[in-house]
The first five atom37 places (N, CA, C, CB, O) and aatype in JSON, in Angstrom:
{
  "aatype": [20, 20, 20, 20, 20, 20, 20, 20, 20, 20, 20, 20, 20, 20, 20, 20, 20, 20, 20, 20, 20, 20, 20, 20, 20, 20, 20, 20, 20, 20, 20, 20, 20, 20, 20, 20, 20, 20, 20, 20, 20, 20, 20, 20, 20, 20, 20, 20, 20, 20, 20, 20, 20, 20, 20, 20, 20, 20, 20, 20, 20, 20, 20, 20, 20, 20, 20, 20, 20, 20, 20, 20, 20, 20, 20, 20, 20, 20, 20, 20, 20, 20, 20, 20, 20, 20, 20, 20, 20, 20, 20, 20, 20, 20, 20, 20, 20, 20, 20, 20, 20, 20, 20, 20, 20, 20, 20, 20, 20, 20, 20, 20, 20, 20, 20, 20, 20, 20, 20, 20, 20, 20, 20, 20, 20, 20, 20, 20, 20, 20],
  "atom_mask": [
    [1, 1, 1, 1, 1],
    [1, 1, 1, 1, 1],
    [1, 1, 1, 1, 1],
    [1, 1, 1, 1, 1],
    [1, 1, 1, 1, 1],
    [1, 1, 1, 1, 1],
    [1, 1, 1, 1, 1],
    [1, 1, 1, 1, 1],
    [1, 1, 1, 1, 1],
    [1, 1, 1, 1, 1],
    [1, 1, 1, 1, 1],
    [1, 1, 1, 1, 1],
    [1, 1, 1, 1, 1],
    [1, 1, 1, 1, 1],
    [1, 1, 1, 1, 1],
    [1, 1, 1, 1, 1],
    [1, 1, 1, 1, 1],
    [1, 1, 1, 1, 1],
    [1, 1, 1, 1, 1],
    [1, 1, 1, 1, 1],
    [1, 1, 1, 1, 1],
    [1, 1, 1, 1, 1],
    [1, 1, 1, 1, 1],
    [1, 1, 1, 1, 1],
    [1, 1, 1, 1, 1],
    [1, 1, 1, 1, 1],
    [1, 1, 1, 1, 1],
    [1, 1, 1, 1, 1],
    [1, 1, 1, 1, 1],
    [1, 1, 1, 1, 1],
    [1, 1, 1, 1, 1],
    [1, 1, 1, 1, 1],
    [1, 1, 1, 1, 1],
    [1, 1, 1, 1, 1],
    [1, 1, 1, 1, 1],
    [1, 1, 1, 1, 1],
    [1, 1, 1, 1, 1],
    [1, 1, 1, 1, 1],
    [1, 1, 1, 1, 1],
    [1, 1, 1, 1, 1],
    [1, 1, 1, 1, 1],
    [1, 1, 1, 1, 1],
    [1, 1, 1, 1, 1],
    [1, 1, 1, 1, 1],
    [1, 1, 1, 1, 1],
    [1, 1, 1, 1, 1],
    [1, 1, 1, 1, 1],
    [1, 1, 1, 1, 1],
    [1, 1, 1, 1, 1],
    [1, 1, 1, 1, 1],
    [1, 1, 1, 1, 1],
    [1, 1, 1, 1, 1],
    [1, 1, 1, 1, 1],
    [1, 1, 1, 1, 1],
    [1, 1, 1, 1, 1],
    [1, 1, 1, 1, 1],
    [1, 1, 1, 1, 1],
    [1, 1, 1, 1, 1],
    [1, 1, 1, 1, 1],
    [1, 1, 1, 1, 1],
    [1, 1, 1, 1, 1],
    [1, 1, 1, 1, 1],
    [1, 1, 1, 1, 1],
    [1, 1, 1, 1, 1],
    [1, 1, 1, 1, 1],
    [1, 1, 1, 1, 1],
    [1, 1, 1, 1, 1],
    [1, 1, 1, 1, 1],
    [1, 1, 1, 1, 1],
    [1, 1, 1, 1, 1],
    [1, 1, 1, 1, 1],
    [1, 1, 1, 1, 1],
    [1, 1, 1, 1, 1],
    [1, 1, 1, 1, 1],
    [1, 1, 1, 1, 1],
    [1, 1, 1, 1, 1],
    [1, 1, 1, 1, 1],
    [1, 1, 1, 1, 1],
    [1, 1, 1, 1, 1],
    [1, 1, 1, 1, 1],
    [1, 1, 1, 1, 1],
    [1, 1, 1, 1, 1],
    [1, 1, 1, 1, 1],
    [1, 1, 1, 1, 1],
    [1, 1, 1, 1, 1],
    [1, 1, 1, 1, 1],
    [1, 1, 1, 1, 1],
    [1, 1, 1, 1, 1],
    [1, 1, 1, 1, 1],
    [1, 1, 1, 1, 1],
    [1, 1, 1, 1, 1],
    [1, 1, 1, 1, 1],
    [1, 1, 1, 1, 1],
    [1, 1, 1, 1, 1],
    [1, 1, 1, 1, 1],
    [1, 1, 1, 1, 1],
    [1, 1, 1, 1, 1],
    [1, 1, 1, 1, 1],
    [1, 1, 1, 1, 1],
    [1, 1, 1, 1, 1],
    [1, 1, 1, 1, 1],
    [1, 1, 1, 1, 1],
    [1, 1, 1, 1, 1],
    [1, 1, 1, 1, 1],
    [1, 1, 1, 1, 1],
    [1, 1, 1, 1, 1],
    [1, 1, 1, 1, 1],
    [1, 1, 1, 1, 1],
    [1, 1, 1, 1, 1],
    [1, 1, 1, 1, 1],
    [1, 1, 1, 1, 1],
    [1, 1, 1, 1, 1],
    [1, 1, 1, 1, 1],
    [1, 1, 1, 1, 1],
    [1, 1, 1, 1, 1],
    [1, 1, 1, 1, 1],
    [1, 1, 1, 1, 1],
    [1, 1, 1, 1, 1],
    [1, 1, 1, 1, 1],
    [1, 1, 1, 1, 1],
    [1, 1, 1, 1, 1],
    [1, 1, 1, 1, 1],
    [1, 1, 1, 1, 1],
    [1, 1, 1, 1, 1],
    [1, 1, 1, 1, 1],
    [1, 1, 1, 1, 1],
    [1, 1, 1, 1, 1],
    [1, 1, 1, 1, 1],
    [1, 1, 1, 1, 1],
    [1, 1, 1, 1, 1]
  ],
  "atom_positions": [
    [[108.36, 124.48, 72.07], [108.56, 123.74, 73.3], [107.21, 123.23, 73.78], [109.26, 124.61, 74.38], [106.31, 124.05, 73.97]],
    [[106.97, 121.71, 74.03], [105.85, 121.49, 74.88], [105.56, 121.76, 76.05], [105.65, 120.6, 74.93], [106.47, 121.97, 76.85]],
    [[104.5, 121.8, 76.37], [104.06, 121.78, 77.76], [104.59, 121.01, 79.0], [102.91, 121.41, 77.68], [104.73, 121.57, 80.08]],
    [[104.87, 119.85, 78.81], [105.44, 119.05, 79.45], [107.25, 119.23, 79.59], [104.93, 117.86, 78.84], [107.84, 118.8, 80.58]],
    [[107.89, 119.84, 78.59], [108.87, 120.64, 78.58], [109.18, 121.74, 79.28], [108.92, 120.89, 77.72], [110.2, 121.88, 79.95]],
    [[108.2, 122.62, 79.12], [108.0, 123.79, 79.92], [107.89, 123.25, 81.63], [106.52, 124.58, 79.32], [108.68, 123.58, 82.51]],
    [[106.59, 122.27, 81.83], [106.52, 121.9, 83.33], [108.02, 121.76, 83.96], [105.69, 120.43, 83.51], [108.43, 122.39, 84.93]],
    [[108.66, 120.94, 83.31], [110.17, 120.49, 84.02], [111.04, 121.71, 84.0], [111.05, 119.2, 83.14], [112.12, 121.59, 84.58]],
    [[110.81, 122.65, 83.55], [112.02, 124.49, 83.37], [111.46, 124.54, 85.32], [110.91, 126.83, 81.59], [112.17, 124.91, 86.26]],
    [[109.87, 123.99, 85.39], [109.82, 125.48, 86.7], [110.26, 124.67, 87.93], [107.87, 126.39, 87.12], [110.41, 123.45, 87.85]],
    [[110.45, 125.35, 89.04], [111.22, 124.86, 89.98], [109.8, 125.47, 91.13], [113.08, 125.53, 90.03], [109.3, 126.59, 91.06]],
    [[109.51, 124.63, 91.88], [108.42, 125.08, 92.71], [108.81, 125.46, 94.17], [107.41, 124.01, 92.74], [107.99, 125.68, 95.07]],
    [[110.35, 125.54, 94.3], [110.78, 125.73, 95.62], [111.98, 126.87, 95.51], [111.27, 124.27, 96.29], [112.65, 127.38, 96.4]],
    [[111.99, 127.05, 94.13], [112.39, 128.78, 93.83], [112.63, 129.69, 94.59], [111.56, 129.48, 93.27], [111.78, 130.57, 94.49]],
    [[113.93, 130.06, 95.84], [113.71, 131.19, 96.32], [113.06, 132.69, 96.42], [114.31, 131.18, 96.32], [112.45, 133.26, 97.32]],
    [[113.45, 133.07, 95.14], [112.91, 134.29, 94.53], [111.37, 134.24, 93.96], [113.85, 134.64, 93.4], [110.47, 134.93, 94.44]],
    [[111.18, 133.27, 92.78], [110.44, 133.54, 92.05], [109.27, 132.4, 92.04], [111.13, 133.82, 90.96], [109.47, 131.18, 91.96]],
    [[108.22, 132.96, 92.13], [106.62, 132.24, 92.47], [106.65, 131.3, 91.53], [105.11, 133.21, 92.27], [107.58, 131.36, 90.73]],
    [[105.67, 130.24, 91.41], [104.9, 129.15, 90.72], [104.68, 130.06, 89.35], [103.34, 128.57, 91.62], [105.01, 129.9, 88.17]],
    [[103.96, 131.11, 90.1], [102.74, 131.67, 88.91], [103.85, 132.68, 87.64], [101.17, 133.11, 90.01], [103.74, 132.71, 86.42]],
    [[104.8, 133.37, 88.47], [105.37, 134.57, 87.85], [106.8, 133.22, 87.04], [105.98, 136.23, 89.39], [107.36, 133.69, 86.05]],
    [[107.21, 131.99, 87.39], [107.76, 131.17, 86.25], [107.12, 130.92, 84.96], [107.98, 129.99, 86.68], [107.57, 130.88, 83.82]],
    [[105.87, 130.75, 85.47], [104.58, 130.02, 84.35], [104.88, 131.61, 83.05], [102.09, 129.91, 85.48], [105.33, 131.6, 81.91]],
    [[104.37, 132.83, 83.94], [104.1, 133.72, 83.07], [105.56, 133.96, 82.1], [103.54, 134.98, 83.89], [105.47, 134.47, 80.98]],
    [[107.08, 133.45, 82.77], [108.2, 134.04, 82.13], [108.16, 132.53, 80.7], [109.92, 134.26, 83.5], [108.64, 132.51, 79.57]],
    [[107.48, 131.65, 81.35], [108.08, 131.16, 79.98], [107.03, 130.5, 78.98], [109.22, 130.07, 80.26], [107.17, 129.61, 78.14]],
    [[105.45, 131.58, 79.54], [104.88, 131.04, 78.5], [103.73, 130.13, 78.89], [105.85, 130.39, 77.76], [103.04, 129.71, 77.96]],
    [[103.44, 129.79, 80.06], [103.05, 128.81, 80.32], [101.53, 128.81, 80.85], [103.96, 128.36, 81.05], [101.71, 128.94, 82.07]],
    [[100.42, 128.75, 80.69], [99.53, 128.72, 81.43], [99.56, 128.15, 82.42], [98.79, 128.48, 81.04], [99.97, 127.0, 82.36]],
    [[99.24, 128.56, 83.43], [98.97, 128.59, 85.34], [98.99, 127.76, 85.88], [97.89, 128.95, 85.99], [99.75, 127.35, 86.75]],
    [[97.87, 127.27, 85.29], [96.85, 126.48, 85.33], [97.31, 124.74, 84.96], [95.8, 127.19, 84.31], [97.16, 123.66, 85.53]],
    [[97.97, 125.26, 83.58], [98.45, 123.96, 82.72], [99.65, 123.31, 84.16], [99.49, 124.59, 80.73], [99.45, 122.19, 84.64]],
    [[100.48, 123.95, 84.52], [101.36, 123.51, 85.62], [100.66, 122.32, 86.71], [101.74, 124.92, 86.44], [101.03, 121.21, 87.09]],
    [[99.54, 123.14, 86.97], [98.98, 122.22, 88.24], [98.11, 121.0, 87.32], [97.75, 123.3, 89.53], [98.28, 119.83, 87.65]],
    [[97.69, 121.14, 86.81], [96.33, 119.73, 85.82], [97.11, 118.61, 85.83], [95.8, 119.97, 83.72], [98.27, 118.45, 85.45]],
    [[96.15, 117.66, 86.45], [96.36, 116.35, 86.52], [96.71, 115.96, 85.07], [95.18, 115.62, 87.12], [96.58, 116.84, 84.23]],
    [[97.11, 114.81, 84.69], [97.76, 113.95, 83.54], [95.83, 113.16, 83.24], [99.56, 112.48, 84.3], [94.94, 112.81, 84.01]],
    [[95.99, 113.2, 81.85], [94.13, 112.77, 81.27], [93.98, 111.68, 81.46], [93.57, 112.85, 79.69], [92.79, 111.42, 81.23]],
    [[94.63, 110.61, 81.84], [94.6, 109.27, 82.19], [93.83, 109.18, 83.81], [96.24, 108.7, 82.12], [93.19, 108.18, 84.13]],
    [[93.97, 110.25, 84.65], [93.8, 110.29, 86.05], [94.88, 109.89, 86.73], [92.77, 109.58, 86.46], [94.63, 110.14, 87.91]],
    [[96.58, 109.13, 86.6], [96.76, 109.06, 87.48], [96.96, 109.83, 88.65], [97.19, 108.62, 87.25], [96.74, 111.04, 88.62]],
    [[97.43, 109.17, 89.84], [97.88, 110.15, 91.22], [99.21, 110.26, 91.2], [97.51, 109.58, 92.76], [99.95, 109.58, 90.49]],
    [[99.59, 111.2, 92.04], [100.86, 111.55, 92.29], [101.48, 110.58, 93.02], [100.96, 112.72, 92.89], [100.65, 109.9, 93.62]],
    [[103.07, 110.09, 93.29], [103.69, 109.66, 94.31], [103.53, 109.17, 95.49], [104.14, 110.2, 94.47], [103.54, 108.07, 96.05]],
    [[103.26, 110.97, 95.9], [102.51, 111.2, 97.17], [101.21, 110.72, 97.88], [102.35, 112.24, 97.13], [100.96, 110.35, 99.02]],
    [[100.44, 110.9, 96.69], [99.22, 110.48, 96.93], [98.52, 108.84, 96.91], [98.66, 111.25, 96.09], [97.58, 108.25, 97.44]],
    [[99.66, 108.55, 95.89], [100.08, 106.63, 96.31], [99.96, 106.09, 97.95], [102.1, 106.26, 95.92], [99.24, 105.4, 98.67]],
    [[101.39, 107.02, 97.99], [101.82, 106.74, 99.16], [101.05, 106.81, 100.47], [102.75, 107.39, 99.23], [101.24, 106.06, 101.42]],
    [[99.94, 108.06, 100.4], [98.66, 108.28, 101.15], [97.64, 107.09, 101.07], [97.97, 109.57, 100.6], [97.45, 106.34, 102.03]],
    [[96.9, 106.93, 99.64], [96.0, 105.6, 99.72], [96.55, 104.51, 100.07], [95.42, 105.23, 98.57], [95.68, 103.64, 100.05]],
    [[98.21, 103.83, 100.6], [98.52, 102.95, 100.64], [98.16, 102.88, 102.28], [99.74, 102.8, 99.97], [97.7, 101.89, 102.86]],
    [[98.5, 104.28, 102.93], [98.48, 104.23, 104.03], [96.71, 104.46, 104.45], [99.59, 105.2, 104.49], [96.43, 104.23, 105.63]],
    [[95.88, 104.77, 103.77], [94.79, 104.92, 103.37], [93.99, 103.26, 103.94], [94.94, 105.36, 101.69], [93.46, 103.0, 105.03]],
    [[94.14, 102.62, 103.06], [94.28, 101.33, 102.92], [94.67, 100.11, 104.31], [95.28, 101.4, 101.89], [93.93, 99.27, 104.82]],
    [[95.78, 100.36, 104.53], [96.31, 100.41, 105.72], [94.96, 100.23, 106.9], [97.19, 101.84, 105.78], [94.27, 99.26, 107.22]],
    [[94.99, 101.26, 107.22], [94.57, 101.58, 108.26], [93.2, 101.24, 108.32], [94.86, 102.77, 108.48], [92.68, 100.65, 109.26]],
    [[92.34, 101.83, 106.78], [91.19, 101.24, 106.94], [90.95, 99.28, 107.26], [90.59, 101.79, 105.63], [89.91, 98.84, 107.75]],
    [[92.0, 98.48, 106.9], [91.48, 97.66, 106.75], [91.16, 96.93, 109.0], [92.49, 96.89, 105.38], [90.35, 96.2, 109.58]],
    [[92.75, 98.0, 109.49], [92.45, 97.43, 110.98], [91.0, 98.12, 111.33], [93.78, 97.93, 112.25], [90.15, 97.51, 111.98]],
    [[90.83, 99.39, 110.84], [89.68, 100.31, 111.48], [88.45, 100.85, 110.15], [90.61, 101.88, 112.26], [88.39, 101.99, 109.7]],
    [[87.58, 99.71, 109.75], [86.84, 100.2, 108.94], [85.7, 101.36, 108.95], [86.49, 99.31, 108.65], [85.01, 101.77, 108.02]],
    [[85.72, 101.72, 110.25], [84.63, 102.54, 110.91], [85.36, 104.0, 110.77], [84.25, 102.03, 112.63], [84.73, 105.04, 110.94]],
    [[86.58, 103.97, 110.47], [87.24, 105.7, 110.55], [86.73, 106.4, 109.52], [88.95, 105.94, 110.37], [86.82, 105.75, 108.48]],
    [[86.35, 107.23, 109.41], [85.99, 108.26, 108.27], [87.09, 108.93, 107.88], [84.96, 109.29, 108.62], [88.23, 108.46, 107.96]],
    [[86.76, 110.2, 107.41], [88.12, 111.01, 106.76], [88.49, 111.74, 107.78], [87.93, 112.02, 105.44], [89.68, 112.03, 107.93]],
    [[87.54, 112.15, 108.65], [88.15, 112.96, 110.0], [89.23, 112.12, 110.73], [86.91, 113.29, 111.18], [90.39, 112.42, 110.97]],
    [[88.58, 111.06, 110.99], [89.93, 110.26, 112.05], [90.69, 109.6, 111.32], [89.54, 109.12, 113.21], [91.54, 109.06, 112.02]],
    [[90.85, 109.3, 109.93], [92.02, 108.86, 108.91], [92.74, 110.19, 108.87], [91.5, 108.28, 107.27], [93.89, 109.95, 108.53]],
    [[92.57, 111.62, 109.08], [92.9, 112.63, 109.02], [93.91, 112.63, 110.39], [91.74, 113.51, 108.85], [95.12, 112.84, 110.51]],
    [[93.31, 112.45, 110.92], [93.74, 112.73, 112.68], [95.05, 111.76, 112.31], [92.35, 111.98, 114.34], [96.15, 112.33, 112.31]],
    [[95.01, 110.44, 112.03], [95.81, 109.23, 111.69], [96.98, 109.78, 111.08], [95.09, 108.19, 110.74], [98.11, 109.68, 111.56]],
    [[96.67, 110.42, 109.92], [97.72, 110.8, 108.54], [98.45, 111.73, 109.21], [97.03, 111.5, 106.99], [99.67, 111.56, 109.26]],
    [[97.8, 113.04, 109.94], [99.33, 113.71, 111.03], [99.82, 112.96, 111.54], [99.25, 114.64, 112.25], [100.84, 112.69, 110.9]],
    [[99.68, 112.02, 112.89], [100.23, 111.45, 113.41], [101.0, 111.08, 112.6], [99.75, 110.83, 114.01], [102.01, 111.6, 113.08]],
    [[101.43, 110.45, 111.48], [102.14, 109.93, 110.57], [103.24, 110.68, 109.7], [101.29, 109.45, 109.9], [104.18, 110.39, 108.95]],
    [[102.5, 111.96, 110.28], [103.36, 112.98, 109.53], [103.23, 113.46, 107.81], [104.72, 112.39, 109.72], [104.27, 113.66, 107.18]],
    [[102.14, 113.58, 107.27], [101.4, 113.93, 106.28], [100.32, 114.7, 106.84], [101.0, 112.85, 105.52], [99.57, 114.28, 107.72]],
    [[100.26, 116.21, 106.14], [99.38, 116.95, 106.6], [98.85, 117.4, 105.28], [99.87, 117.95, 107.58], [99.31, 118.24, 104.5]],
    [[97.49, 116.48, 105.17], [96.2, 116.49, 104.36], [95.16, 116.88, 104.74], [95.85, 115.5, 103.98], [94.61, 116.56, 105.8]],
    [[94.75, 117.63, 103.9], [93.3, 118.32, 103.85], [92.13, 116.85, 103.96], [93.11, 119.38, 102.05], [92.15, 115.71, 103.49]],
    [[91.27, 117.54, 104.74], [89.42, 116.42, 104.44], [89.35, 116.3, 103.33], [87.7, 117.04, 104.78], [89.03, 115.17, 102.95]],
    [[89.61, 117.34, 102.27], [88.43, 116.88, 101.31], [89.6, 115.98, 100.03], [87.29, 118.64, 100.52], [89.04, 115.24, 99.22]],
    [[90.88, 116.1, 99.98], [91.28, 115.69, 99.65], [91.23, 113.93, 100.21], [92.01, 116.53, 99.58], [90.78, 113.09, 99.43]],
    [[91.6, 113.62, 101.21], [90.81, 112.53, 102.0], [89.54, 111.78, 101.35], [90.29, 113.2, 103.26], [89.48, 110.63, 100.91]],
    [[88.76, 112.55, 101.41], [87.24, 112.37, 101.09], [87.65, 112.02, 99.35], [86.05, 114.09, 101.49], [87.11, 111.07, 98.77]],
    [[88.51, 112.8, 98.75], [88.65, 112.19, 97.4], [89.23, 110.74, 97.17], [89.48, 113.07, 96.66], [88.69, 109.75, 96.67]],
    [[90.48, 110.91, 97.69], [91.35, 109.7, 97.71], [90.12, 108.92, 98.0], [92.7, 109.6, 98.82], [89.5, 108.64, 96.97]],
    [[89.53, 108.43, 99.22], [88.62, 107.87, 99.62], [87.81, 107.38, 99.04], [88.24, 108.31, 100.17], [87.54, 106.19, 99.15]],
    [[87.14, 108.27, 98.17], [85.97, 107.87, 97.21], [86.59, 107.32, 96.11], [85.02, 109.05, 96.73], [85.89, 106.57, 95.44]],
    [[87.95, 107.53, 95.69], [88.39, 107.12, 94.35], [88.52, 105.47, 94.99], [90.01, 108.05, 93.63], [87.89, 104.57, 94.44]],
    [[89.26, 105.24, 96.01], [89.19, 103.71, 96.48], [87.97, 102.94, 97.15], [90.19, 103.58, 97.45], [88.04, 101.9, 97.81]],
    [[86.98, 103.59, 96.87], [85.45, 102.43, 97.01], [85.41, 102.47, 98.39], [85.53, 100.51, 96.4], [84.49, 101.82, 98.9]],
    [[86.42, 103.26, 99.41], [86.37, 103.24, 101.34], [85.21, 104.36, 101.76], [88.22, 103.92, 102.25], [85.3, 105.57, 101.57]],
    [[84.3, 103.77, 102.27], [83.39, 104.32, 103.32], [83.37, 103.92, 104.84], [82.14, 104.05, 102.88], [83.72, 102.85, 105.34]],
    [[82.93, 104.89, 105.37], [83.03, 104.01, 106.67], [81.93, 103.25, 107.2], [83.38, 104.79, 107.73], [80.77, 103.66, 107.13]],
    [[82.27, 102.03, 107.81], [81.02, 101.09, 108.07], [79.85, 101.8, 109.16], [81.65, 99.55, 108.78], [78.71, 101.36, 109.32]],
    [[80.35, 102.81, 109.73], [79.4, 103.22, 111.18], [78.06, 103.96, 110.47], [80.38, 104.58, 112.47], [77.98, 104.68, 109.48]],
    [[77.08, 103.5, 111.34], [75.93, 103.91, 111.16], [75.96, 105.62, 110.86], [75.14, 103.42, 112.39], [76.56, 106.56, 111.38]],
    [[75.18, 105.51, 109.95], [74.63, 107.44, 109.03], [73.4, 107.21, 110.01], [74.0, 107.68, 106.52], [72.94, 106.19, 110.54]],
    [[72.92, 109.0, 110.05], [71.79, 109.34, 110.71], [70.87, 109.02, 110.0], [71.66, 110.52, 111.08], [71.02, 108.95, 108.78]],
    [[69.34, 108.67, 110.79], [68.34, 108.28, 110.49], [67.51, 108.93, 110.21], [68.03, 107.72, 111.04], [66.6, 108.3, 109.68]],
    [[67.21, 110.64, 110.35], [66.83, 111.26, 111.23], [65.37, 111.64, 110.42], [67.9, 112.33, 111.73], [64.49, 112.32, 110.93]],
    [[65.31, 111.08, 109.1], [64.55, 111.65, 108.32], [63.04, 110.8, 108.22], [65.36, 111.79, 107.06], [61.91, 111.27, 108.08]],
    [[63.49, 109.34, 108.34], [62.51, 108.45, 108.44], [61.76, 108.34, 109.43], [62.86, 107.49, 108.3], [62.29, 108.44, 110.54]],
    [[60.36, 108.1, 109.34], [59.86, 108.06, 110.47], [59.27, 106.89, 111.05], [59.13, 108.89, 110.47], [58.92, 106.11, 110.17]],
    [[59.07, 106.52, 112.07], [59.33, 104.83, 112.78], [58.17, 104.34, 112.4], [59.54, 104.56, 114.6], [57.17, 105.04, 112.5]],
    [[58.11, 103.08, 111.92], [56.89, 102.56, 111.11], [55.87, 102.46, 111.84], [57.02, 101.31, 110.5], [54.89, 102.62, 111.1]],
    [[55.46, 102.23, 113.17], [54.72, 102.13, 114.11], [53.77, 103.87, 114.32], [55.78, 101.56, 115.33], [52.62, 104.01, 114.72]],
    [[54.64, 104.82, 113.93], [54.08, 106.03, 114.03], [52.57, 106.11, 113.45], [54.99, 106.95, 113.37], [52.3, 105.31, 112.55]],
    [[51.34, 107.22, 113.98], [50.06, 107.2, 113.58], [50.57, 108.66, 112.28], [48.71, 107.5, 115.14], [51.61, 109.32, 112.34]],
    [[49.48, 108.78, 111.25], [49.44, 109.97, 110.61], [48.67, 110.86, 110.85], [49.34, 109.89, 109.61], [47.79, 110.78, 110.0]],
    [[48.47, 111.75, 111.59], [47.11, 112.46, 111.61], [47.16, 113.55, 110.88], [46.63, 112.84, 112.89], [48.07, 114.26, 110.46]],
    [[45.82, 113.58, 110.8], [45.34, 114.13, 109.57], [44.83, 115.57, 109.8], [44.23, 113.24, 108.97], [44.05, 115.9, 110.69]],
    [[45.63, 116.69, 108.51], [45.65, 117.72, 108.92], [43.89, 118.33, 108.24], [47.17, 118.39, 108.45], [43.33, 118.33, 107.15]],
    [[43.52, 118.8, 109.76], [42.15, 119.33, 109.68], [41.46, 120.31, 109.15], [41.86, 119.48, 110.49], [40.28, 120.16, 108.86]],
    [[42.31, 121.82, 108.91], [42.33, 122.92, 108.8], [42.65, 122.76, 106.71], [43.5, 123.62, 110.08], [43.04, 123.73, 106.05]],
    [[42.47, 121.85, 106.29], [42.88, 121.53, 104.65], [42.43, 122.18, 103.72], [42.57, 120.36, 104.15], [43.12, 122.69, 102.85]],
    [[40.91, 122.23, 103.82], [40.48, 122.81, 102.76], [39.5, 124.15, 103.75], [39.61, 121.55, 101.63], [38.51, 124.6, 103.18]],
    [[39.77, 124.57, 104.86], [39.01, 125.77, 105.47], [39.53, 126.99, 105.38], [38.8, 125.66, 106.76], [40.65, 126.97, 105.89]],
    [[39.25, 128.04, 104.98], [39.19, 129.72, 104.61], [39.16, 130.24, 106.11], [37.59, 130.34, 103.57], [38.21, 130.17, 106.89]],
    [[40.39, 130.78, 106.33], [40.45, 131.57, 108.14], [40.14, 132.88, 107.35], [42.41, 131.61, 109.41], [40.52, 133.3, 106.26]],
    [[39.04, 133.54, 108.62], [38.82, 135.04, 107.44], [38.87, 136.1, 108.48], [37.03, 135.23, 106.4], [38.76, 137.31, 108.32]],
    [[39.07, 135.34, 109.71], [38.71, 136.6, 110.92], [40.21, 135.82, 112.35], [36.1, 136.38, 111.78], [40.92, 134.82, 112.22]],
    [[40.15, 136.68, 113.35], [41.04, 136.64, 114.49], [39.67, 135.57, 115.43], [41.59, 138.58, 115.22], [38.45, 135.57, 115.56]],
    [[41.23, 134.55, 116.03], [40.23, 133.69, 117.1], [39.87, 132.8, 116.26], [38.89, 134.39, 117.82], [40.14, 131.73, 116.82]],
    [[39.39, 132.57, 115.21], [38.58, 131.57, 114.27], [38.89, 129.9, 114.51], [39.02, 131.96, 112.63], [38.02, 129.03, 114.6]],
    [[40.42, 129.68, 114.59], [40.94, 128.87, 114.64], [42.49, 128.76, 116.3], [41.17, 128.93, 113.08], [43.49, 129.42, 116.6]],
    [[41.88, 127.69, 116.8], [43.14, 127.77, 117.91], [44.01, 126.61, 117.46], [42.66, 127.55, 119.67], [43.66, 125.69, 116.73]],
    [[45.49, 126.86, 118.17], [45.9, 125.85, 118.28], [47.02, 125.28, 119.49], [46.19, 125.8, 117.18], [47.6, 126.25, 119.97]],
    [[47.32, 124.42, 119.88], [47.86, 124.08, 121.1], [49.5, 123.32, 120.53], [46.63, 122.94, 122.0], [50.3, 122.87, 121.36]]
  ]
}
């Protein structure tokens, strides 16, 4: 029996019996159940998410995954960020709003120059600083 044979035996809404403890009755690695298809496509579902994905970014290009998040409950899909953040990245959507700056420093700034560079402190008091 293939794998793909096996996938269609398990029933994932099984009263009794788990995901994991079907996999083990008929053979199946765990694992193999959940793995995406090698082509990459998405699920249904997850269509149906980037469509609404899509959607929304195009009225509000500034939303990130937090407030496309906030969006997708309202809608009644309850998705994780980082799944978000995937979908997201798989469709080329960033958000247009300014990223922090915080690292650069303003071109106008002076450098001063550290004094203490090449001096040997060998005693207490030697050196102050403010």
């Amino acid at each position: 029996m293939s794998v793909a044979e096996k996938k269609e035996l398990i029933k994932p809404d099984h009263p009794r019996l788990s995901v994991k403890r079907q996999c083990e009755l008929i053979g199946l690695a765990y694992s193999s159940y959940y793995r995406k298809t090698k082509n990459g496509q998405e699920s249904p579902e997850n269509l149906e998410i980037m469509r609404l994905i899509d959607e929304e970014y195009t009225k509000h290009p500034f939303y990130g995954t937090r407030k496309m998040r906030l969006f997708l409950q309202r809608q009644g899909y309850n998705v994780n960020r980082k799944r978000l953040q995937r979908l997201m990245r798989k469709m080329g959507l960033q958000s247009i709003a300014p990223k922090p700056n915080t690292s650069k420093p303003a071109p106008d700034h002076k450098v001063y120059p550290y004094l203490l560079g090449g001096m040997d402190i060998t005693q207490s008091n030697q050196v102050w600083c403010t």
